[in-house]
N, C-alpha and C positions, 0 to 999 in steps of 0.2 A: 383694663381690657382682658377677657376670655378669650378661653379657645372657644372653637365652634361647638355647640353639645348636638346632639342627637335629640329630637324630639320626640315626650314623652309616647307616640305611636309608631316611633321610627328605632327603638332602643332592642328590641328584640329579632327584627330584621337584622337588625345591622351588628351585631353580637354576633348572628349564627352565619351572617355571610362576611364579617371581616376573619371565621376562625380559618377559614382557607387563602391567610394572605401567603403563604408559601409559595401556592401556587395560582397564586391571581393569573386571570387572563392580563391581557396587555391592554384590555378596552372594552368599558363597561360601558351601556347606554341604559341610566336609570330616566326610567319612563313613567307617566300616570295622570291621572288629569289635573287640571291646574289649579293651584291654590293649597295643596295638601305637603308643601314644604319639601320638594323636589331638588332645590338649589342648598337648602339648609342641611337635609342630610349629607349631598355628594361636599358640600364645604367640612361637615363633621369627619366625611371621610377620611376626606384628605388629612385632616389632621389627625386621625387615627394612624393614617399609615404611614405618617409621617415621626411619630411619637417615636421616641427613645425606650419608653419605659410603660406600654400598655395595660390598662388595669382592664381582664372581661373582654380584650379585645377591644377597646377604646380609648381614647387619647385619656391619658394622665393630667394632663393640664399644669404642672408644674417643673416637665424637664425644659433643656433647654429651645430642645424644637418645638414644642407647646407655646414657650414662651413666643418666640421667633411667629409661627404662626399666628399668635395671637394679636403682633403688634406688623402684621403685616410684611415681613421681612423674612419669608423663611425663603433660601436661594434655589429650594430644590419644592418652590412648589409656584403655578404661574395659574392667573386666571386669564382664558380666552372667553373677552366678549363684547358688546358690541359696544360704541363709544358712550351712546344714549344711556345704556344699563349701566356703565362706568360710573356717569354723573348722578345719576339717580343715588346709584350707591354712598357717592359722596367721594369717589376715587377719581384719581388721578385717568386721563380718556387715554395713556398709550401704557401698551405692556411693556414696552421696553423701559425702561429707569431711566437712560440719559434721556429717552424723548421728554418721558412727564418733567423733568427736572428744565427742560428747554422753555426757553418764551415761545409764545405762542404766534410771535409773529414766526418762527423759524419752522416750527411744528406744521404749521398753516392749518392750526384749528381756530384762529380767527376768523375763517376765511371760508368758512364752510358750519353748516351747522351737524351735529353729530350724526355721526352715522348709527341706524339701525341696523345694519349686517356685521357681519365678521368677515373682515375682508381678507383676500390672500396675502397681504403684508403680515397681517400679525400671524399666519398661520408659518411664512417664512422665517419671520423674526425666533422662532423655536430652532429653528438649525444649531445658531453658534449654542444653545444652552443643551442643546442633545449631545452637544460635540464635548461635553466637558465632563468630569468626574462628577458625581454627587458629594456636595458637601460636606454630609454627613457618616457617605458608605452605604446609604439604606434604599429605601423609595426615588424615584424625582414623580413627581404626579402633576399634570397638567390638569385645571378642572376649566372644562368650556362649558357656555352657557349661554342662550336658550340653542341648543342646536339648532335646530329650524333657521336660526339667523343666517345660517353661512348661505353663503350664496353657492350657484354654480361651479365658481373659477376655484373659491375658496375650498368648498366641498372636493373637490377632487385632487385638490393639493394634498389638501387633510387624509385623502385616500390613500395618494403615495406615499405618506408616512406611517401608515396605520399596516399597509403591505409589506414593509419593512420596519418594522419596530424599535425606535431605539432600545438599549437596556439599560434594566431597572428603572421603567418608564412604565408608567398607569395614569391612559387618559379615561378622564369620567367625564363621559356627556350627557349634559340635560334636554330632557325635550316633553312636552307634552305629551306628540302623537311622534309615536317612527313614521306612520305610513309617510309624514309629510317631509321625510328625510330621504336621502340619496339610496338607494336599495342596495347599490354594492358599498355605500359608506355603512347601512344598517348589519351587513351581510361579516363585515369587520371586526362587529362587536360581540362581546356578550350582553344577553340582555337582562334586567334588573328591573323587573315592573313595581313600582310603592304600591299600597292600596291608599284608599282613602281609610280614613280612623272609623269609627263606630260613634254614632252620635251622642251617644255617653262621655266617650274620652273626649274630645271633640268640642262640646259644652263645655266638661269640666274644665279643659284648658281655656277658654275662651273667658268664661269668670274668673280665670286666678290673673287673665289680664287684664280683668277688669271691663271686659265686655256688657253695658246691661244691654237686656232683651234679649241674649245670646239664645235662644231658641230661633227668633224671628232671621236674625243675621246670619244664623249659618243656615235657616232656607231659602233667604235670596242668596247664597255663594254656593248653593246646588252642595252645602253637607262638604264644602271646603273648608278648613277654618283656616289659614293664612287669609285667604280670601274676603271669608268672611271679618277677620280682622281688619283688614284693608280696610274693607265697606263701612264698617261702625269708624270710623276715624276722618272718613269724608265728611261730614259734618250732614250726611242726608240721613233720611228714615230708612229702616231697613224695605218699609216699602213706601217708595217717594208720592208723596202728595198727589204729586200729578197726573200720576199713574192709577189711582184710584178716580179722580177725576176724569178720568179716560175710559176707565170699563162701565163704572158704576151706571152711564146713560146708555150704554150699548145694552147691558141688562136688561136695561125694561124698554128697549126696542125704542130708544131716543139715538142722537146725534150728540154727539158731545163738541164742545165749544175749542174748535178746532185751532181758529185764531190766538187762546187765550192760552191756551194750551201751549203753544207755540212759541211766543213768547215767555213762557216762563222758563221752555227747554233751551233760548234763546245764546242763554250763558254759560250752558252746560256745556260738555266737550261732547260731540256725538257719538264717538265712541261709546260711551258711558252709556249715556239714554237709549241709543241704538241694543244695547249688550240687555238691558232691562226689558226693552220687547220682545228680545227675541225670547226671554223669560218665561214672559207673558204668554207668549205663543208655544212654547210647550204647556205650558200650564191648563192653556186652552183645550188642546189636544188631549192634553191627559183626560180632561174633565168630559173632554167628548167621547171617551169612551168606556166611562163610569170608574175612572180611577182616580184614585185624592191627588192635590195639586201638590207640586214639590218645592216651587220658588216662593210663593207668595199667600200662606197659609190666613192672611189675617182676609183674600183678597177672595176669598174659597167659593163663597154663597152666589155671589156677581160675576167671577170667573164661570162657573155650572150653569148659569142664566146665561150665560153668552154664550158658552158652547152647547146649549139648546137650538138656540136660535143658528147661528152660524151653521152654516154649508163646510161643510169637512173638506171638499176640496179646493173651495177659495180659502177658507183656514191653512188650508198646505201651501196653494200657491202664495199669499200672503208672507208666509213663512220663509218660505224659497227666494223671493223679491229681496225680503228684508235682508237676507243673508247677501244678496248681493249688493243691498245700499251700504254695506258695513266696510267694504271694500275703498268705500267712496269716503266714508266718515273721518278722515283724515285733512280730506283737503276740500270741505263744501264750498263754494262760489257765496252763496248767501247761507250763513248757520239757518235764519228764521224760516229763511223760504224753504231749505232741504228739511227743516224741522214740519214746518208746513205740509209739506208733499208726502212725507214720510206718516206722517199723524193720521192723513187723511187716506191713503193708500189702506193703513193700519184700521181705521174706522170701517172703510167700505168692506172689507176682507170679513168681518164679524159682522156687518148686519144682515139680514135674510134676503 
């Protein structure tokens, strides 16, 4: 096992802002859109400023707090997040040690399915480790993730600590958007915007992991490549079948086979197919007002032909709907029938 590295678009950034750890703020919120390696950098962070022996400003990867970070163990560094992201990760769902070390009938995560928020327990569970020396002498660093998760109670827990800082304490929080973050928790921090990489870098990363098609996959992940990594490893096409099945009759001024459609969205998670329309629907928009499509460049010719025909403001309203089916997409009553409703809302919105 490694330490965490910096990604090859994140390596220059993060050089010229770890050369000011002397005097770090107490709380950095690294921001930017999603998929461009947000949680990979503030993980490198932390092992940067956790490092004994920094090479450039970067964790060394061979002392002993490298080592410690890298096998998951280091005492003076804690990830707050939500139980759901835990498991995914393949960790252990409570921050505290004697809890994940607990049976789970005690725990009582048998007994409930994981949570998506970060809740005010794990944000008090930090106290007793504020209250104690650092380990090492150096850093303690809390890294949370996705911020947006915390809730209300948690969030301004999170506040009362951040207004009074413990020391030699650097929290780093992720989030896509601040806007959708607490404004006096935003108001707390420093802020650290990523960019997205350059479609060059970007590519070339995406081939050295073996991505084919990597053109097409990182313009359905909107020029994210984590993102786009993700996508090529779903087992679908960068652009799904079905979805071409879907414009392709809207083009030439047909109805597309609504029912058939439906069914084959039937097993998919809505999220998922939900996230690809709303794709589509910029793509739409783009094309309606003579600029090249961004998501779905193989879909270009029958995208342009629909947004001819399409009325620009059922195209928006459309658009607007959809974002609010997305909301729903978690917990549909029937998948085929909200597949159904959805397809065809989607259909009417683009014809004339």
């Amino acid at each position: 096992m490694s330490v965490a590295q910096f990604l090859p678009w994140q390596r220059e950034i993060a050089q010229s802002w770890l050369a000011g750890r002397d005097r770090f703020a107490h709380a950095w919120l690294i921001h930017g859109v999603a998929g461009i390696g947000k949680v990979e950098f503030a993980a490198a962070a932390a092992a940067s400023l956790l490092c004994e022996s920094p090479i450039d400003n970067l964790a060394c990867g061979h002392c002993p707090a490298c080592t410690w970070v890298a096998s998951g163990n280091h005492p003076d560094l804690r990830r707050i997040r939500p139980e759901a992201v835990a498991l995914q990760e393949g960790a252990a769902t409570a921050e505290n040690p004697d809890d994940a070390a607990a049976p789970a009938s005690e725990t009582g995560a048998a007994k409930r399915a994981p949570s998506k928020e970060i809740r005010i327990d794990q944000i008090r569970a930090l106290e007793s480790w504020f209250n104690t020396a650092t380990h090492r002498g150096g850093w303690r660093v809390a890294l949370l993730y996705p911020a947006q998760a915390l809730n209300v109670i948690s969030a301004n827990a999170l506040l009362k600590v951040l207004e009074e800082p413990p020391p030699h304490t650097v929290f780093l929080l992720v989030a896509d958007a601040p806007d959708r973050l607490l404004p006096t928790l935003v108001s707390r921090c420093r802020r650290l915007p990523l960019p997205a990489p350059g479609s060059d870098v970007a590519l070339q990363w995406l081939t050295e992991q073996g991505v084919a098609s990597a053109q097409d996959w990182l313009a359905a992940a909107g020029g994210a490549p984590l993102a786009a990594l993700r996508l090529s490893q779903s087992g679908e096409q960068a652009c799904p079948e079905w979805l071409s099945k879907l414009i392709e009759p809207l083009a030439k001024g047909q109805s597309p086979d609504i029912g058939t459609l439906a069914e084959s969205l039937e097993k998919n998670a809505p999220a998922d197919w939900i996230d690809t329309l709303q794709r589509l629907y910029a793509d739409l928009m783009l094309a309606g007002v003579g600029a090249p499509v961004r998501y779905f460049p193989s879909l270009a010719r029958p995208v342009q032909q629909t947004a001819s025909r399409a009325d620009a403001v059922r195209l928006a309203e459309g658009a607007r709907w959809l974002t609010q089916q997305r909301r729903l997409a978690t917990h549909p009553l029937s998948p085929k029938l909200f597949a159904h409703a959805t397809l065809q809302r989607v259909a009417a919105s683009c014809q004339a």
